[in-house]
ZATOR-239394 format. One record per residue (C-alpha): residue number from 1; x, y, z; chain; residue in one letter. Coordinates in pm, whole numbers, plus 50000, padded with zeros to 5 digits. Each point is the difference from the previous one (the first is absolute). Layout:
BEGIN
PT   resi      xx      yy      zz   chain   resn
PT    NUM       X       Y       Z       A      a
...
//
This chain:
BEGIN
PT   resi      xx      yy      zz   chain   resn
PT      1   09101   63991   78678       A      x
PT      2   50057   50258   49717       A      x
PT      3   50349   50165   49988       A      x
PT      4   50078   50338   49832       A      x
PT      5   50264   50018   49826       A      x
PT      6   50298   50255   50112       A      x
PT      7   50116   50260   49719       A      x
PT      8   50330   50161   50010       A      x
PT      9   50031   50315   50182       A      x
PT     10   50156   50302   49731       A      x
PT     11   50203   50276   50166       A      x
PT     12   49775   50326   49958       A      x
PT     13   50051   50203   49647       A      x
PT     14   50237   50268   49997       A      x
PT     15   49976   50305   49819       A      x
PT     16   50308   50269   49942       A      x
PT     17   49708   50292   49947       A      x
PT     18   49866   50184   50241       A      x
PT     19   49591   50066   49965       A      x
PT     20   50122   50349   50054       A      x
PT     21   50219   49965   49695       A      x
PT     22   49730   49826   49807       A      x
PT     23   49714   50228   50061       A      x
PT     24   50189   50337   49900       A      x
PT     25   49992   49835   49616       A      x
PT     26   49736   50052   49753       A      x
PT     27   49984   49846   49669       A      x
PT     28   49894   50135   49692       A      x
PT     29   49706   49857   49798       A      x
PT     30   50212   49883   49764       A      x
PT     31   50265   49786   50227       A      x
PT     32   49625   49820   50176       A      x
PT     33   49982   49893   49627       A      x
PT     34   50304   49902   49985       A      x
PT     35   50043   49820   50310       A      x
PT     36   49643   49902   49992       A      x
PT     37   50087   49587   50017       A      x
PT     38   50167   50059   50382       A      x
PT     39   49685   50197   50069       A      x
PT     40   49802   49719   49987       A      x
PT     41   50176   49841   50199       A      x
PT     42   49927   49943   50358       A      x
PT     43   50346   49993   50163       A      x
PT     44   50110   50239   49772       A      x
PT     45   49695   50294   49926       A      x
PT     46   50055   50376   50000       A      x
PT     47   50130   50029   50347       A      x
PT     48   50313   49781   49869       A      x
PT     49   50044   50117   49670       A      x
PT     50   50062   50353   50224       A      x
PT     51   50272   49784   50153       A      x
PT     52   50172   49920   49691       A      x
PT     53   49997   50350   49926       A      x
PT     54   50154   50093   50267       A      x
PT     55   50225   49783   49993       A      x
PT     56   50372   50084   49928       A      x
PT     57   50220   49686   49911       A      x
PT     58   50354   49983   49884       A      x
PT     59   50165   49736   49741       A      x
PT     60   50361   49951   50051       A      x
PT     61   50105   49907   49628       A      x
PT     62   49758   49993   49650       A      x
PT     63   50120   49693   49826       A      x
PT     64   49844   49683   50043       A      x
PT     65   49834   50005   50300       A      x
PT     66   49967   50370   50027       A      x
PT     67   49771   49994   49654       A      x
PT     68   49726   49797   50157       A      x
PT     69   50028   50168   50317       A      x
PT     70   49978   50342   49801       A      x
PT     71   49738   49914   49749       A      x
PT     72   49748   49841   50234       A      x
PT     73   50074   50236   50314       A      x
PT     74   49879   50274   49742       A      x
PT     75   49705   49775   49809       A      x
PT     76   49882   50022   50369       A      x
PT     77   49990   50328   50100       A      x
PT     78   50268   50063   50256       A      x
PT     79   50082   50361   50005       A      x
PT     80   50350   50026   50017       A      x
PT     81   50307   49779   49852       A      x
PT     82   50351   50087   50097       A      x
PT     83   50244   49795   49761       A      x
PT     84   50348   49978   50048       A      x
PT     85   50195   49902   49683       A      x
PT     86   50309   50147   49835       A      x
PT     87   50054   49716   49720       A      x
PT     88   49908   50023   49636       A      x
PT     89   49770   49740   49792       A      x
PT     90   50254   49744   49870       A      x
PT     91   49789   49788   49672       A      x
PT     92   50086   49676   50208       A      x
PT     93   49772   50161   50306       A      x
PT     94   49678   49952   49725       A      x
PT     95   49988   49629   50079       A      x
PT     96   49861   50056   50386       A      x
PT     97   49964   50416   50061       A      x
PT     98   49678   50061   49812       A      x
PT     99   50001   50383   50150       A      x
PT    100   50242   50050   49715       A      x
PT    101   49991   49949   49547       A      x
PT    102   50188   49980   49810       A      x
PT    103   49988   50369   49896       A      x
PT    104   50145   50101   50384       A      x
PT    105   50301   49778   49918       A      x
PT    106   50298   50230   50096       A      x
PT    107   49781   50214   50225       A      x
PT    108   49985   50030   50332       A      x
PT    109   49730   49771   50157       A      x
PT    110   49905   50249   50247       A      x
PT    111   49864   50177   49686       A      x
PT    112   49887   49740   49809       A      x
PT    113   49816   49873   50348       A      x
PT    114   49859   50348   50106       A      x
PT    115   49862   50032   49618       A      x
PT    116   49832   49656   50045       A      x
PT    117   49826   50085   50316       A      x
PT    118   49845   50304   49881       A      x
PT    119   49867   49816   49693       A      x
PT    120   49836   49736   50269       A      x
PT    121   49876   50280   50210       A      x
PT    122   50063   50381   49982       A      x
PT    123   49881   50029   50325       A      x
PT    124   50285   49853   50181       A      x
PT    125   50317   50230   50143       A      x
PT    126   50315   49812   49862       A      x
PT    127   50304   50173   50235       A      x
PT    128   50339   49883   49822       A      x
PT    129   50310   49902   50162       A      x
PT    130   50274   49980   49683       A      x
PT    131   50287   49893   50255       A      x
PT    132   50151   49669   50177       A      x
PT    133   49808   49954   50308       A      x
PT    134   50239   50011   50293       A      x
PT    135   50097   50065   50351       A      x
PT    136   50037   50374   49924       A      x
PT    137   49646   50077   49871       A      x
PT    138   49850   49694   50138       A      x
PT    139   49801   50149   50280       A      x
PT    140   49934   50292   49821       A      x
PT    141   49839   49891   49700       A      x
PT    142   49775   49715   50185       A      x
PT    143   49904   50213   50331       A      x
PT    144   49682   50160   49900       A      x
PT    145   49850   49637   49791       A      x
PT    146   49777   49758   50179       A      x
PT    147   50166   49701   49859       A      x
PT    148   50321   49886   49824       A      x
PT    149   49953   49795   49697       A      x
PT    150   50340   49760   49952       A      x
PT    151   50002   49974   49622       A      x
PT    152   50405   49963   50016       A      x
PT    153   50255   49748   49862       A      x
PT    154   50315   50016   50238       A      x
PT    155   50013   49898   50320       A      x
PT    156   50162   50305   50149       A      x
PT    157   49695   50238   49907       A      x
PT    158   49813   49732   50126       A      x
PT    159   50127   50017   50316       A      x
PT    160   49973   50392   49989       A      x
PT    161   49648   49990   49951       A      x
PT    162   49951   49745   50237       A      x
PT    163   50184   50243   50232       A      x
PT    164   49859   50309   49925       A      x
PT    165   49621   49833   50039       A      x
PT    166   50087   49901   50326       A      x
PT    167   50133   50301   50172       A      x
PT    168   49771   50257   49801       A      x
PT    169   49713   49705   50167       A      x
PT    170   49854   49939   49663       A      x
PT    171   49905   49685   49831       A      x
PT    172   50199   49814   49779       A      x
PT    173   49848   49869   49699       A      x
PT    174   50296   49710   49862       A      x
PT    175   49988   49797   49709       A      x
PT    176   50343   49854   49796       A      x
PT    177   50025   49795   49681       A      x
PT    178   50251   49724   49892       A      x
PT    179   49934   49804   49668       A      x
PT    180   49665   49819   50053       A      x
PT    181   49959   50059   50382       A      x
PT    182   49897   50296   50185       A      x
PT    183   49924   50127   50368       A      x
PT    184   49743   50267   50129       A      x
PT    185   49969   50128   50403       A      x
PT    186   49899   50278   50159       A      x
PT    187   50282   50112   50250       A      x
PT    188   49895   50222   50269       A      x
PT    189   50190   49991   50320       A      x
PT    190   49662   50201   50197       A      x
PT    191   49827   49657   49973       A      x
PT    192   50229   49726   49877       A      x
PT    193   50351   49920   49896       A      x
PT    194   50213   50205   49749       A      x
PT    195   50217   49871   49720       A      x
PT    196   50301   49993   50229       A      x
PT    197   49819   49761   50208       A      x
PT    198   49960   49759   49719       A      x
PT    199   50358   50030   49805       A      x
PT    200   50236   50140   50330       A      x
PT    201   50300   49992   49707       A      x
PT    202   50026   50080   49594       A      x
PT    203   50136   49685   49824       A      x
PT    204   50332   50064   49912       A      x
PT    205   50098   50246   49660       A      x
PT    206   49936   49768   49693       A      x
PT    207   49815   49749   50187       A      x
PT    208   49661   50067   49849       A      x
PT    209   50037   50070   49576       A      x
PT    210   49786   50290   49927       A      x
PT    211   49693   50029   49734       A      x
PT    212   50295   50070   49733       A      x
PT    213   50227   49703   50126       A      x
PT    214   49737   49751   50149       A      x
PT    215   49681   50104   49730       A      x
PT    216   49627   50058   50096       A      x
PT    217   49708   49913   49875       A      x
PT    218   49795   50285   49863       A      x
PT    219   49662   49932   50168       A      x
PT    220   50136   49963   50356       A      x
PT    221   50090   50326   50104       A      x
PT    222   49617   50084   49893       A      x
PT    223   49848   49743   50160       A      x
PT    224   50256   50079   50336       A      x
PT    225   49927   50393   49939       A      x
PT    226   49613   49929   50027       A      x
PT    227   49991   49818   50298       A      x
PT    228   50220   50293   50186       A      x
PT    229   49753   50254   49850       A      x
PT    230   49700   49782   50141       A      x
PT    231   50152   49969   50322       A      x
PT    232   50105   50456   50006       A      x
PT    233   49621   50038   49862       A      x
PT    234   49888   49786   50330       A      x
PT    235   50215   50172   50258       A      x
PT    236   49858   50316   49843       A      x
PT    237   49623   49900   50058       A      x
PT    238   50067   49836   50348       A      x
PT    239   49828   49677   49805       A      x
PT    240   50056   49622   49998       A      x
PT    241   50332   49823   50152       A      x
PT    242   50343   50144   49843       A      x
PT    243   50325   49766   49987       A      x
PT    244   50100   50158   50361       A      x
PT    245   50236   49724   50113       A      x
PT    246   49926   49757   49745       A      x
PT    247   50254   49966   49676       A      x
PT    248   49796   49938   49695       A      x
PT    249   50203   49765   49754       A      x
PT    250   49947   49926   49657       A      x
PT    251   50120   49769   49727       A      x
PT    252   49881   50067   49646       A      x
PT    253   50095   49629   49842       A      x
PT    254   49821   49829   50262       A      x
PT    255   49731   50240   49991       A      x
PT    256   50001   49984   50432       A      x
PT    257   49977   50220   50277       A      x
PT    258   50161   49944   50343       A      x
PT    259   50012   50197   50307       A      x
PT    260   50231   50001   50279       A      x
PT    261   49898   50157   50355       A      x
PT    262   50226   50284   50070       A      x
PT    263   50125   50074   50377       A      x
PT    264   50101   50342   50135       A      x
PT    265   50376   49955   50096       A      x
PT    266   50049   50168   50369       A      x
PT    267   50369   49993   49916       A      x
PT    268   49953   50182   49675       A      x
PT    269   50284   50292   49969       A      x
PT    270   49723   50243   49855       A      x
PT    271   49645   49889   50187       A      x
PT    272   50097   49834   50226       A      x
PT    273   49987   50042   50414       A      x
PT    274   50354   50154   50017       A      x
PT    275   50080   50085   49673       A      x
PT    276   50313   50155   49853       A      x
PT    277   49920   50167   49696       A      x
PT    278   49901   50318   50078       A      x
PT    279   50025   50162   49669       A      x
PT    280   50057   49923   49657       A      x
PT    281   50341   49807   49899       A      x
PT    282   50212   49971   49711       A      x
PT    283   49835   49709   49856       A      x
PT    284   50284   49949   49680       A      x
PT    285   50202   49918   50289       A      x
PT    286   49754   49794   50216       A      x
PT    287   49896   49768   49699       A      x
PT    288   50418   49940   49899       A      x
PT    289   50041   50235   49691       A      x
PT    290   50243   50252   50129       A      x
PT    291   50170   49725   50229       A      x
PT    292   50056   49840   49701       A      x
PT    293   50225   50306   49851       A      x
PT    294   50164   50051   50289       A      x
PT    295   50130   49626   50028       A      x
PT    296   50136   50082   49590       A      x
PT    297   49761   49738   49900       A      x
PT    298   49861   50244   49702       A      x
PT    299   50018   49918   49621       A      x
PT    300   50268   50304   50008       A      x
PT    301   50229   49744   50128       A      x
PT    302   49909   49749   49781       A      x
PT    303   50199   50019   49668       A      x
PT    304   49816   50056   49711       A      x
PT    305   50005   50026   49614       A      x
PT    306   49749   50204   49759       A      x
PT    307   49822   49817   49732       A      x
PT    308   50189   50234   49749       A      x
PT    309   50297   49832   50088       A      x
PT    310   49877   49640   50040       A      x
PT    311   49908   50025   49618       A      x
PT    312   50289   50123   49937       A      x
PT    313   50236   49749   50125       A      x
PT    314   49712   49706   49914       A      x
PT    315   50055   50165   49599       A      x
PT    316   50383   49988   50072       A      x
PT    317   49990   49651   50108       A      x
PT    318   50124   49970   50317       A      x
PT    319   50001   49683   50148       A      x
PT    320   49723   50098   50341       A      x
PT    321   49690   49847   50130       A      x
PT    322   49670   50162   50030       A      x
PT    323   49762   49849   50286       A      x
PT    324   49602   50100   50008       A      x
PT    325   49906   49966   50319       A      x
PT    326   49621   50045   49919       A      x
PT    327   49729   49789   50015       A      x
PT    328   49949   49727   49712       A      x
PT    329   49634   50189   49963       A      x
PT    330   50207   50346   49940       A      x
PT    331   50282   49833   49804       A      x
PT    332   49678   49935   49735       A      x
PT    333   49936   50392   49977       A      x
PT    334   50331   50106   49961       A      x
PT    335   50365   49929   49950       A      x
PT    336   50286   50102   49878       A      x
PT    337   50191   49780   49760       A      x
PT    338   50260   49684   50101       A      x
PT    339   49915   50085   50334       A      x
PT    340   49939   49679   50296       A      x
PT    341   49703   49982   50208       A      x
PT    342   50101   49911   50349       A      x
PT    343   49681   50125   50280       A      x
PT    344   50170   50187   50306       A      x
PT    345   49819   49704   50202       A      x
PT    346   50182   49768   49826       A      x
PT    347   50371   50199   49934       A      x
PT    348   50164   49909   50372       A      x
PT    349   49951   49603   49935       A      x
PT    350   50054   50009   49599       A      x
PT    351   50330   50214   50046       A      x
PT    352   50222   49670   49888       A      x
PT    353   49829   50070   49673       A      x
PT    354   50239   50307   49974       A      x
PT    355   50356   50051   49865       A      x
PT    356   50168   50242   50345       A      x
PT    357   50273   50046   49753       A      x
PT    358   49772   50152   49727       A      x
PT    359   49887   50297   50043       A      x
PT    360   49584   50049   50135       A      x
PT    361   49725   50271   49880       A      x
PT    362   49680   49951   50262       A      x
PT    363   49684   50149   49801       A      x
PT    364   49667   50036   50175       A      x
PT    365   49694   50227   49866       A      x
PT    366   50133   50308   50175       A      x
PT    367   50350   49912   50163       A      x
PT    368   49860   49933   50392       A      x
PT    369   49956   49608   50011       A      x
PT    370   50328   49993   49750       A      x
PT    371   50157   50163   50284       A      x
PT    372   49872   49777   50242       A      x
PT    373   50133   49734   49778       A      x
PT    374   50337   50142   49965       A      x
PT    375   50056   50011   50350       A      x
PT    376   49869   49607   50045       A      x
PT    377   50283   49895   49805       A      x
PT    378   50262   50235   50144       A      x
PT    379   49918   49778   50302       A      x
PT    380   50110   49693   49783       A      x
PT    381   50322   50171   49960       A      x
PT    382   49969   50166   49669       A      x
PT    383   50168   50314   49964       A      x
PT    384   49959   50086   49587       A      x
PT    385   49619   50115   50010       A      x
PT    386   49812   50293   49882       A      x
PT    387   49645   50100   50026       A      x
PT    388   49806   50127   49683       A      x
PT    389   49890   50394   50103       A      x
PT    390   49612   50031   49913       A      x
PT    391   49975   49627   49895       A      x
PT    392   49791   49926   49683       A      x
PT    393   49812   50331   50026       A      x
PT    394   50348   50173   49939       A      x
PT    395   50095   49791   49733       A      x
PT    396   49644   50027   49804       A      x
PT    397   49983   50390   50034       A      x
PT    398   50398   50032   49897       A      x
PT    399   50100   49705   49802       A      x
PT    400   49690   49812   49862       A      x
PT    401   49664   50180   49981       A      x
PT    402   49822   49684   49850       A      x
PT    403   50097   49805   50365       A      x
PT    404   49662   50047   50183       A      x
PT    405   49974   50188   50329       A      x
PT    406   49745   49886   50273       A      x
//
């Protein structure tokens, strides 16, 4: 007897435009010209390049996720782009943020993104948001956008705009980077679990090295940024199946996609069934930062020495040690002279290596994981420490110009 065989049943598209919405746009001669390659196609055609039109979408953050999401969000057509971004274009952010050359370095990237935009398409409204996004203007700035874009690097905005998306009832477009591996979702609480659901808790302050500490390579936020601006285009269309309750995983060595199914928690403190966040929180203080300070444990209580005064004594001859406690890989781009390379991974088992009666200099790139360091081997009971301020950048910009900076 012949069998059929049985195909997977899809949840039905969904669309954040209204036909009403839609049909109140007309486009010019020129933009059908422009956008005349989603014409042609069926799932797209005129009726949904009206969408994208009308669409109004807002990127939390313009570095290397919020460039792709930027760029191609305007390449296609969508109407209106609400960035939020007060940082400036640092030359180290070339590597991955391709919104930005090298000619915006020292600008701010919320005018060296806007500028970009209206290069790729003058027909797109860029609305600028040149502040921190936070609790205070939160609500305000996201209320009237169909979708939230997370293009951020911190876990406490990240649970802001997780937050905000949830009680303004708006979808949640996620994606975060870390060295070769990235993660894409969409998080919308009307029809599946939000970011809360998945990650309850922030990992503790320190735990996860940012791009500056931990590195990234420069293609992944791109290819990351591209799959969250596939998945805002869809939701925008009402087309295909988006990453609703499915975490999209990816890991650039192995070249390999995985993808976890994603539960709504009915416990969840934001959507869940008798939730307790009602409104937005201090999130510093819910991911550990301001706890931190008020336990003392801040490098203001750590005792420190300038780099001005290390090469001072060093010149005078003063019988001190100097750890690195940077990676071997770093140690190869920089370091300062008669210095010892022990790796903060490594400093709490190889502290018999060290003289407690001499006194110890803990050097990092930028003074946080010397810090870190310092306080390891106050543990181990040694009490004549200080941490380098502003690491091997300091000492390059004030004492040795040739010392590389990365």
């Amino acid at each position: 007897m012949e069998t059929k065989a049985k195909t997977a049943t899809l949840p039905p598209p969904i669309g954040v435009i209204s036909a009403e919405r839609s049909d109140a746009v007309e486009l010019t001669n020129e933009e059908i010209m422009r956008y005349s390659r989603h014409l042609i196609l069926p799932e797209v055609n005129l009726e949904g390049q009206k969408k994208l039109r009308a669409a109004k979408v807002l990127c939390i953050g313009a570095g290397g996720l919020g460039s792709p999401l930027a760029l191609y969000l305007a390449a296609a057509g969508v109407g209106t782009l609400g960035i939020v971004d007060f940082d400036r274009v640092d030359v180290t952010n070339l590597q991955r943020q391709i919104a930005h050359g090298t000619k915006d370095v020292g600008r701010s990237k919320l005018a060296s993104v806007t500028e970009t935009i209206k290069d790729i398409n003058p027909h797109v409204e860029v609305v600028g948001y040149d502040d921190r996004f936070t609790s205070d203007n939160a609500i305000e700035i996201a209320r009237d956008y169909d979708m939230i874009l997370d293009g951020t690097d911190n876990f406490a905005t990240r649970y802001l705009t997780n937050d905000v998306s949830v009680l303004l009832g708006k979808p949640n477009v996620y994606g975060s980077i870390f060295r070769f591996e990235g993660q894409a979702s969409v998080f919308w609480a009307e029809q599946g679990p939000c970011y809360r659901c998945l990650y309850p808790e922030p990992p503790p302050p320190g735990m996860v090295p940012s791009c500056a500490e931990g590195g990234v390579l420069g293609v992944l936020p791109g290819i990351i940024g591209c799959i969250q601006t596939n998945e805002a285009i869809k939701l925008i269309l009402g087309i295909g199946n988006p990453l609703i309750g499915r975490l999209l995983l990816f890991n650039a060595l192995k070249m390999q996609f995985r993808e976890l199914r994603l539960q709504k928690d009915p416990d969840c403190p934001i959507c869940g069934t008798n939730r307790t966040i009602t409104e937005l929180i201090d999130y510093e203080e819910f991911c550990g930062i301001r706890g931190a300070e008020a336990t003392g444990d801040t490098m203001n209580d750590i005792p420190e020495i300038t780099v001005l005064e290390l090469k001072a004594r060093m010149d005078a001859g003063e019988k001190l040690t100097v750890i690195d406690v940077r990676e071997p890989y770093e140690f190869a781009i920089a370091r300062i002279p008669g210095v010892k390379l022990i790796p903060l991974g490594q400093i709490g088992e190889r502290s018999g290596e060290l003289d407690p009666n001499t006194e110890i200099i803990l050097q990092c790139r930028s003074g946080k994981r010397s810090a870190d360091a310092l306080q390891i081997l106050q543990s181990k009971g040694f009490t004549d420490l200080k941490n380098l301020k502003g690491g091997i950048l300091a000492w390059s910009e004030e004492v040795d110009p040739s010392v590389p900076q990365y």
